[in-house]
N, C-alpha and C positions, 0 to 999 in steps of 0.2 A: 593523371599525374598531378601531384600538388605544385602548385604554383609560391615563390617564394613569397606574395601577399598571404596568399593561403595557409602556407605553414605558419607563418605570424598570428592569422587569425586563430587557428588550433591553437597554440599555445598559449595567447589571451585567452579563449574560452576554456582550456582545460584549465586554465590558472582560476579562473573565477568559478568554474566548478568545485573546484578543492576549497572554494570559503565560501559556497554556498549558505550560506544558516536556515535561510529560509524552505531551503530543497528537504534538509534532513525532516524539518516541523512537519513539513507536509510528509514527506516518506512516510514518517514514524505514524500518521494518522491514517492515512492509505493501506499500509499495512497492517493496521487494528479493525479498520471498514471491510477491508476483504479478506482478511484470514483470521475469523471467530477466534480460532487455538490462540491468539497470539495475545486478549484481551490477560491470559492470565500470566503474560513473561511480563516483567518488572519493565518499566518505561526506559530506565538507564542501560539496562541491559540491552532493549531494540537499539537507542539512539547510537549504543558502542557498536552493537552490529551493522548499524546504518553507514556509519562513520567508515568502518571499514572497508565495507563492500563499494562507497562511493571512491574512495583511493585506491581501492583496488582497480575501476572503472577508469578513474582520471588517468592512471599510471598506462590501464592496455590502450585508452585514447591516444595517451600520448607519443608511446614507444609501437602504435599501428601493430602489435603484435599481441595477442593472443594467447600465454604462458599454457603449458601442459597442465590436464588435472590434476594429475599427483604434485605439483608447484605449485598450486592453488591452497594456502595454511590457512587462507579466510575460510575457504568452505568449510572446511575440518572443524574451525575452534567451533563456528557458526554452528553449526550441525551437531556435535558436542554437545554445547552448550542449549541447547531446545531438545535435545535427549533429554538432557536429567533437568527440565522442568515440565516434563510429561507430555513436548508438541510433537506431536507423529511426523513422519519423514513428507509424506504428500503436504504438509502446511509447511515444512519448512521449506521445501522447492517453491513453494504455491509463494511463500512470503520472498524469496529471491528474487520472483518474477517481477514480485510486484514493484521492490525498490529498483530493477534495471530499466522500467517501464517507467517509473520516475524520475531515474537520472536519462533515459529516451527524450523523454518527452522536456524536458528542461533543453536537451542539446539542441535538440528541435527550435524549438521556440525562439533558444538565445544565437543558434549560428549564425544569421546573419546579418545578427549586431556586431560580429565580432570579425566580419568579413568573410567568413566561410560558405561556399556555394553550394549549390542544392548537390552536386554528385560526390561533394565530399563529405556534408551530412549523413548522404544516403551509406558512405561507406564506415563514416562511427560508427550509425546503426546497426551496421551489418556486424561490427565488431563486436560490439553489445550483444547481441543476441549469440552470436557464437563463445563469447563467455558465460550467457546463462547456460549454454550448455555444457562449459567446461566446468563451471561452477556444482550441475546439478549433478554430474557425473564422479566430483569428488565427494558431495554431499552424499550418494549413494555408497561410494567405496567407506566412506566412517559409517554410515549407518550398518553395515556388514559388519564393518568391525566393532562396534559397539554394541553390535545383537551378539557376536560371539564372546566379547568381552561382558556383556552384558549376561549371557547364558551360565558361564561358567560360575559369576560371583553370585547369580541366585542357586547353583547348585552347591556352589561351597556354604553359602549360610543354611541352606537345606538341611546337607550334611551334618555342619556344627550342631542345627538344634533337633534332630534326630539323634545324633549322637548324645547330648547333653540329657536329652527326655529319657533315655533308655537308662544314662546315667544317673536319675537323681540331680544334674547339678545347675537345672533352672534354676533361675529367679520368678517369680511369679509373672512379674509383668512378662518377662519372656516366654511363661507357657502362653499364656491370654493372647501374646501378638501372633505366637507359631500357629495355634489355632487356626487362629482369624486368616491368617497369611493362607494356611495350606487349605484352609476349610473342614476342620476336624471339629465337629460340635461336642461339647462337654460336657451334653448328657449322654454321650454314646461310648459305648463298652468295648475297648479294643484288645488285641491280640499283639503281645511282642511277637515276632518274626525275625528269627534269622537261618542262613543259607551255610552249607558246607563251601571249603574253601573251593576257589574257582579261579579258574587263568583271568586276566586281565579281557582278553578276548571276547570272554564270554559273556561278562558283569551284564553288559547291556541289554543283551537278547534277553539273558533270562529275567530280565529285572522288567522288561518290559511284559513278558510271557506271565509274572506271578502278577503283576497290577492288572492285569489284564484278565487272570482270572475272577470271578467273581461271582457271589452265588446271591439268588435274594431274599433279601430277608420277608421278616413276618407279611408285608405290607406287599410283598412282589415287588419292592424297587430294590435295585441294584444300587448298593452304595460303593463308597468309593473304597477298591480292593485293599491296597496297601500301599504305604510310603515306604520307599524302599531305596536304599542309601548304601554305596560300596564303602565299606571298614576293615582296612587288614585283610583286602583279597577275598571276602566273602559281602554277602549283603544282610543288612540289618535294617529294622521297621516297625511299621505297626501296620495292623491291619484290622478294621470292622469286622470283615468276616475273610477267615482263613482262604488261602490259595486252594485252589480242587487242582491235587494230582500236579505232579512233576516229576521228571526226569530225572532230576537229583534231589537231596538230602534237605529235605527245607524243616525247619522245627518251629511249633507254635505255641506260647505259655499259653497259659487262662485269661480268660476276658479278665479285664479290668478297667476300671475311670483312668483318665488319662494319666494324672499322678500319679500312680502305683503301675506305671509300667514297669520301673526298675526292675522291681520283681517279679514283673511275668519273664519279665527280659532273662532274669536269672533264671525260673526254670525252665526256660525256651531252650537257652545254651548249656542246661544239664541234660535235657532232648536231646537235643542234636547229639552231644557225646555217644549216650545210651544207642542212638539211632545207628551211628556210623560204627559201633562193633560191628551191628549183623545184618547192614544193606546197604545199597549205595543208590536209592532211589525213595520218592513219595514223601508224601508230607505227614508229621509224626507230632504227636502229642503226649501229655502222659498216658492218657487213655491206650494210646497204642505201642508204646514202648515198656508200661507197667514195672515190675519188678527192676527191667534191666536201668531205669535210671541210677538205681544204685549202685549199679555197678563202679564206675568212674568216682563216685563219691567216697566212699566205703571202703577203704585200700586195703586197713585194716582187716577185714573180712575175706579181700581179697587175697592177701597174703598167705592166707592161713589155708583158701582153698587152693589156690594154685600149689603150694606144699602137699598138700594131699593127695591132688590129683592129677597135677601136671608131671609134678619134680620126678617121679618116679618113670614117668612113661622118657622124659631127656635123659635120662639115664642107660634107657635103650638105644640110644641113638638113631639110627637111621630107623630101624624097624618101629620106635615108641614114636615118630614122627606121621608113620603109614597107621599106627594105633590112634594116634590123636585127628588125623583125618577119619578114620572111620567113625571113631565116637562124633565130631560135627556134623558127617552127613545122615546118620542113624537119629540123631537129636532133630535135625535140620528135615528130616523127614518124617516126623512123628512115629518114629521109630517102628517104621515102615524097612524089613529088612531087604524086601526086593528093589525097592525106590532107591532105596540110600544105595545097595549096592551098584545100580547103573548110574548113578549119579557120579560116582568116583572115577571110573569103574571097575568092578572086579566081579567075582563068583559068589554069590549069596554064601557060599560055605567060606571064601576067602573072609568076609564081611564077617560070620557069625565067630570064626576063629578068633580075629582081632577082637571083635570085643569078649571074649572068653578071657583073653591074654590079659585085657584091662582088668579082669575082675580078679585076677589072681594076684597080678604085677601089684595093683594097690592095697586089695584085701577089702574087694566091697562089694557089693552086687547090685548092678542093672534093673532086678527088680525091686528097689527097696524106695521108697519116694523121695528121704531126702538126697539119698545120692545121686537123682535125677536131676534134683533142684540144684543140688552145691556142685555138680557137674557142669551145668548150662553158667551157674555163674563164672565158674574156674573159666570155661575155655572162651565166653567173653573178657575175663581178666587178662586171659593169656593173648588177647588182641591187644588187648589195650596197650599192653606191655610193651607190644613189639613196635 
């Protein structure tokens, strides 16, 4: 129990705690002796944290109570503030201890000058220390929330300069920092990358599944796969060496130095078009989509063969519908006419009927090469359309 001499002596000694000067000089030295990290925070910056944390002390001395962590605004700013000048979370608990361990030992020292006995000493102390716990418990909750605050604004600048890079709409100094930042060296030859649309759900798994892919190069090292960024519901990037295999629709330009991505970027996303006519799986380049890039480009072209060889089979309606599935799965099967017909399915003589019907309906024939050619691009046109 405090005795009313006692409580007199607390409030003398808490009063001359709060105009310590000489307590901070030493804190502020104390704390640069035993936590290295802290040699590089600005000196005014510790003496404001010093200052703080000592009224935050004087005030729980004085009110014998001990405030909730989340009430604790000193740890927060404190904590904060040694964030973003690069002190990791274990120096700045490590730097908390140390000032409560100096305002400890000052109470120590001065109590019973000030009339205060040894079991009311003993129970500031105890105060003290169960504020470094409250303190170090709020210093944990910003450190959380600064790692999540902290995550999200390195994946927004990410984004921007992935975006910007595929754009053309660098500044120099801005490709040289992105580099450096993600670790993309600028003698190395990269791959625009981008994905078919995908649910929000997805972005990450798969975005994790294609960096993750990885193949090696000349030397047998595995470089680093691809930076990979969600844009408008799909993913966009670069990558050193192309993703192996995927579940869905990934398109890759031509190598290029890192400046002239723009336009691998541009023929990546004329890939991808050509790709997603005629599958909904695996990674595509020109090499393996070939002719059909033009497809989607070319309308003009397209126009001319969908009149020739679609418009007439809508004409039949329902039955020019069952014609125009049979010509994709006879094309679709290397005009294979047992294949294509269980693929639909029907009677190989159902099969060989419709396309009979085609060759009449439009006035061409199946055997002739360009109408095989101006065929396969008509009925990818007539995807596109739809």
């Amino acid at each position: 129990m405090v005795t009313r001499a006692t409580a007199g002596g607390l409030r003398r000694l808490v009063t001359a705690l709060a105009t310590a000067e000489a307590l901070i000089e030493q804190t502020v030295r104390d704390v640069r002796a035993d936590v290295p990290a802290y040699e590089a925070v600005p000196t005014a910056s510790v003496i404001a944290s010093v200052e703080r944390n000592r009224a935050l002390a004087s005030r729980v001395l004085a009110e014998g109570i001990v405030p909730p962590s989340r009430d604790i605004w000193e740890a927060e700013l404190s904590t904060s503030e040694r964030l973003h000048q690069g002190v990791e979370i274990q120096d700045i608990m490590g730097g908390f201890r140390v000032v409560i361990a100096c305002i400890q030992g000052w109470v120590v020292d001065n109590a019973s000058a000030y009339g205060v006995d040894a079991t009311e000493t003993l129970r500031l102390s105890q105060l003290l220390w169960r504020l470094s716990d409250a303190f170090s418990a709020r210093a944990a909750m910003t450190y959380r929330q600064e790692g999540i605050a902290g995550a999200l604004a390195d994946e927004q600048r990410r984004a921007q300069w992935v975006l910007g890079l595929l754009a053309g709409t660098l500044e120099p100094a801005q490709l040289q920092e992105g580099c450096a930042r993600y670790g993309l060296s600028r003698g190395t030859r990269f791959h625009a990358v981008c994905t078919q649309q995908l649910p929000d759900s997805d972005l990450a798994r798969v975005r994790e599944e294609l960096t993750r892919s990885a193949t090696p190069d000349a030397y047998g090292q595995h470089r680093r796969a691809a930076i990979l960024v969600p844009a408008e519901g799909r993913l966009v990037g670069l990558a050193a060496t192309p993703p192996v295999g995927s579940t869905i629709v990934v398109a890759v330009g031509p190598a290029a130095e890192v400046e002239e991505m723009p336009s691998s970027f541009a023929v990546a996303e004329r890939v991808l078009m050509a790709a997603g006519l005629y599958t909904d799986r695996g990674v595509h380049t020109v090499e393996t989509v070939t002719w059909r890039i033009a497809v989607p480009v070319h309308r003009e072209v397209s126009d001319v063969l969908l009149t020739r060889y679609i418009e007439p089979l809508r004409e039949q309606g329902p039955f020019g519908e069952l014609v125009l599935d049979a010509l994709d799965a006879w094309l679709g099967h290397s005009r294979s006419i047992p294949r294509a017909a269980a693929s639909i399915p029907v009677h190989v003589n159902t099969l060989r009927y419709r396309l009979a019907r085609f060759e009449k309906l439009v006035g061409c024939s199946l055997e002739d090469t360009d109408t095989i050619l101006e065929l396969s691009w008509a009925l990818l046109a007539r995807k596109a359309a739809s």
